[in-house]
C-alpha positions in Angstrom: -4.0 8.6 16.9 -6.1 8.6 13.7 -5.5 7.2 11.0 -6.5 7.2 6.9 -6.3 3.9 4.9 -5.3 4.5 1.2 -5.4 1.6 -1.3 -3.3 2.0 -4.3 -4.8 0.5 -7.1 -4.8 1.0 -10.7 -1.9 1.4 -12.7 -1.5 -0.5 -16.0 -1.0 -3.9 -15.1 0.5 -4.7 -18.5 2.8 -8.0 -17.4 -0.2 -9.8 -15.6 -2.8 -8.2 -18.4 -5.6 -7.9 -16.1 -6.4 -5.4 -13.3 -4.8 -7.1 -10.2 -6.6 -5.3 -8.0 -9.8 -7.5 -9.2 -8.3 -10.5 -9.1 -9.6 -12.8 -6.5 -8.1 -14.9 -3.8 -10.4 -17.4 -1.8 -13.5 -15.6 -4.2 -13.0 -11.8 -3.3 -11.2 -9.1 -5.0 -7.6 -8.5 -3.7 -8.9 -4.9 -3.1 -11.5 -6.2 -1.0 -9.6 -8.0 1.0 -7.3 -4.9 1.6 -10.2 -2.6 2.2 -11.5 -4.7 5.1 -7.9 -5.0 6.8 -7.5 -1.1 6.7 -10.7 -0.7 7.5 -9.8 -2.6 11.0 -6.5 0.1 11.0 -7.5 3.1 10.1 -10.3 5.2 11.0 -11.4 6.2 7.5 -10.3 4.1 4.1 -9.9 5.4 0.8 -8.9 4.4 -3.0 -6.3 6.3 -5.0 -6.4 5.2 -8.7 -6.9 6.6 -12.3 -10.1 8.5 -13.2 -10.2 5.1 -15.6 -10.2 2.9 -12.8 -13.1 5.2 -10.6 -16.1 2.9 -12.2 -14.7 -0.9 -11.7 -14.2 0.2 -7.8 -17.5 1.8 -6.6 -18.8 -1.6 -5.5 -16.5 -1.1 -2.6 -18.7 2.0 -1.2 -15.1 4.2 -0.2 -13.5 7.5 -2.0 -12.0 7.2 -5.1 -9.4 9.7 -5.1 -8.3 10.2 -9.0 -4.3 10.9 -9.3 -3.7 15.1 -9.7 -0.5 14.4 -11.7 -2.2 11.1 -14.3 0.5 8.5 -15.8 3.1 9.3 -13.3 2.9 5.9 -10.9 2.0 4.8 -7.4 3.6 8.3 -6.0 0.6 10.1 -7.8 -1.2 7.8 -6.0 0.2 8.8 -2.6 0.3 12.4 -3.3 -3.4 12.5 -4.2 -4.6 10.8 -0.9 -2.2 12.5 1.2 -3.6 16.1 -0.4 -7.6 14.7 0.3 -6.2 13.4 4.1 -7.4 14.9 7.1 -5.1 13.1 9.4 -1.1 13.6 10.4 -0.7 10.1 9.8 -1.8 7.4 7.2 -1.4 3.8 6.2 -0.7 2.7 2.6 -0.9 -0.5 1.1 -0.9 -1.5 -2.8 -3.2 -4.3 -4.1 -0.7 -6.7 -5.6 0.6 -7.6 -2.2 -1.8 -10.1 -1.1 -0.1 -10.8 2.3 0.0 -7.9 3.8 -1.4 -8.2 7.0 -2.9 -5.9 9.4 -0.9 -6.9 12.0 2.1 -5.4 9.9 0.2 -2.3 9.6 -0.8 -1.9 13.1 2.9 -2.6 14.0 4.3 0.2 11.7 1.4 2.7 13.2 2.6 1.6 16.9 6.2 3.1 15.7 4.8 6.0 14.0 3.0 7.0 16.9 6.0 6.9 19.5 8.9 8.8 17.0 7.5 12.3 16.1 10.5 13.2 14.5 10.2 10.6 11.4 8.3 11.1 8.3 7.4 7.3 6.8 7.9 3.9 8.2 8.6 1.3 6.0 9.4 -2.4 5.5 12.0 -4.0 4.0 12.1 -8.2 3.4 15.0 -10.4 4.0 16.9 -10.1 0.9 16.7 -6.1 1.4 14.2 -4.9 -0.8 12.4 -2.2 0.7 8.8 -2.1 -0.1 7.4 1.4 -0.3 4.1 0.5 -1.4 3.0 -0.7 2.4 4.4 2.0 4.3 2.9 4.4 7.0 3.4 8.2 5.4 2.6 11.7 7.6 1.0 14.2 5.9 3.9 16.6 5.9 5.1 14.6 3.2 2.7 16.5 0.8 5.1 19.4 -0.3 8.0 16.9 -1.4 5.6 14.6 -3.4 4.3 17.6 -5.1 7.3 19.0 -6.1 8.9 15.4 -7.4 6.0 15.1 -9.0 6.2 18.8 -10.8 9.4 17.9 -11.9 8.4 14.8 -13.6 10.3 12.8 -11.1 8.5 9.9 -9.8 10.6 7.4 -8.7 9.5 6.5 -5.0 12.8 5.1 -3.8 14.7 8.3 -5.4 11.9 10.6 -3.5 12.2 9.0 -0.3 15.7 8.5 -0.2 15.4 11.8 0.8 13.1 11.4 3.6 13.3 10.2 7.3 12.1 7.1 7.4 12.3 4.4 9.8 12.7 1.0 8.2 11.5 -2.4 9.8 13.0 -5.4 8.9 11.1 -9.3 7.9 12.4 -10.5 11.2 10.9 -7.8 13.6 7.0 -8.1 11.0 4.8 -9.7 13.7 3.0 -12.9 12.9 4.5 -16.2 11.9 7.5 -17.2 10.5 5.4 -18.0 7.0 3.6 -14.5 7.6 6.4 -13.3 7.9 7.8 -14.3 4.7 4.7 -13.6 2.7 4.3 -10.3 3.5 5.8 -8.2 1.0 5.3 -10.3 -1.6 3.7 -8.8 -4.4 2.5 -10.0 -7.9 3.2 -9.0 -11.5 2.7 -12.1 -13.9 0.1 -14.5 -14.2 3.0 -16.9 -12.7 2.8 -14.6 -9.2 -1.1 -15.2 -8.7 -0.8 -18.9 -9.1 1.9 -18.9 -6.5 -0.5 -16.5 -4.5 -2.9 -19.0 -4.8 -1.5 -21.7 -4.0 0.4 -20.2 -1.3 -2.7 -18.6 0.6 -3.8 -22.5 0.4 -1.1 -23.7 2.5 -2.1 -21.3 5.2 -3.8 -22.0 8.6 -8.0 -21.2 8.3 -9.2 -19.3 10.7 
């Protein structure tokens, strides 16, 4: 089965006043670090972000898809990959989750693959937060992004509340125990990164 990677950067950032899609953990961008586990998922990676985003990512070498509906969130994001997509299935993954593994992606593709009948796979963590932002979308999807998005509606969990989606809960994520916990983390505040930081310290090398 093929697969696209999409990266959701950009956005405004405005509670950790910085892009956190450049920020660094272990000396390399957070969207570098995301690029090269999609990279191992997918068969093709790309970048959805703002046309004011496009220069500060070109390092990275991959598509930079710029939102068709600007200012209206990550589900511009989604919609604009998923429009430029040229396979049933794809992977997406925002940069201010730091943890998210490829394992977890490659586990969410393996369900995609064997239940036809479902539109998104998506994770939810332990308190019961579902985590939209590293999901596994088809393509069919397209139409119902579009018209949220025409009717200036775009709240991901109200769109897809709506959907048929399979969710995965912390305890079936492969990996670790730790992994396991980290993985939906993501990061808003200066406070997040340091905890990012320090937590990507405590874990194994290699």
């Amino acid at each position: 089965m093929k697969i696209t990677g999409i990266i959701l950067a950009g956005g405004h950032s405005r509670r950790m006043g910085a892009d956190k899609a450049l920020l660094e953990l272990g000396g390399v961008p957070l969207i570098s670090h995301l690029a090269a586990r999609l990279s191992i998922v997918a068969n093709s990676v790309c970048i959805a972000c703002g046309a004011e985003e496009r220069e500060a990512y070109r390092f990275l070498r991959l598509p930079l898809i710029p939102d068709r509906y600007p200012g209206q969130g990550p589900l511009a994001g989604l919609h604009a990959a998923l429009w430029r997509s040229n396979t049933e299935w794809n992977v997406a993954a925002a940069c201010d989750l730091p943890f998210a593994s490829r394992e977890i992606m490659q586990y969410m593709i393996g369900i995609a693959a064997a239940a036809s009948y479902i539109d998104a796979v998506v994770p939810v963590n332990a308190a019961g937060k579902v985590q939209p932002l590293l999901a596994v979308y088809h393509s069919r999807l397209l139409p119902s992004l579009e018209d949220a998005l025409e009717r200036k509606r775009p709240r991901v969990m109200e769109w897809l509340d709506a959907r048929k989606v399979h969710y995965i809960h912390e305890h079936e994520f492969p990996g670790s125990p730790q992994a396991r916990a980290a993985a939906l983390l993501n990061m808003n505040t200066p406070e997040d990164y340091q905890a990012a930081i320090k937590l990507a310290s405590s874990f194994p090398k290699g």
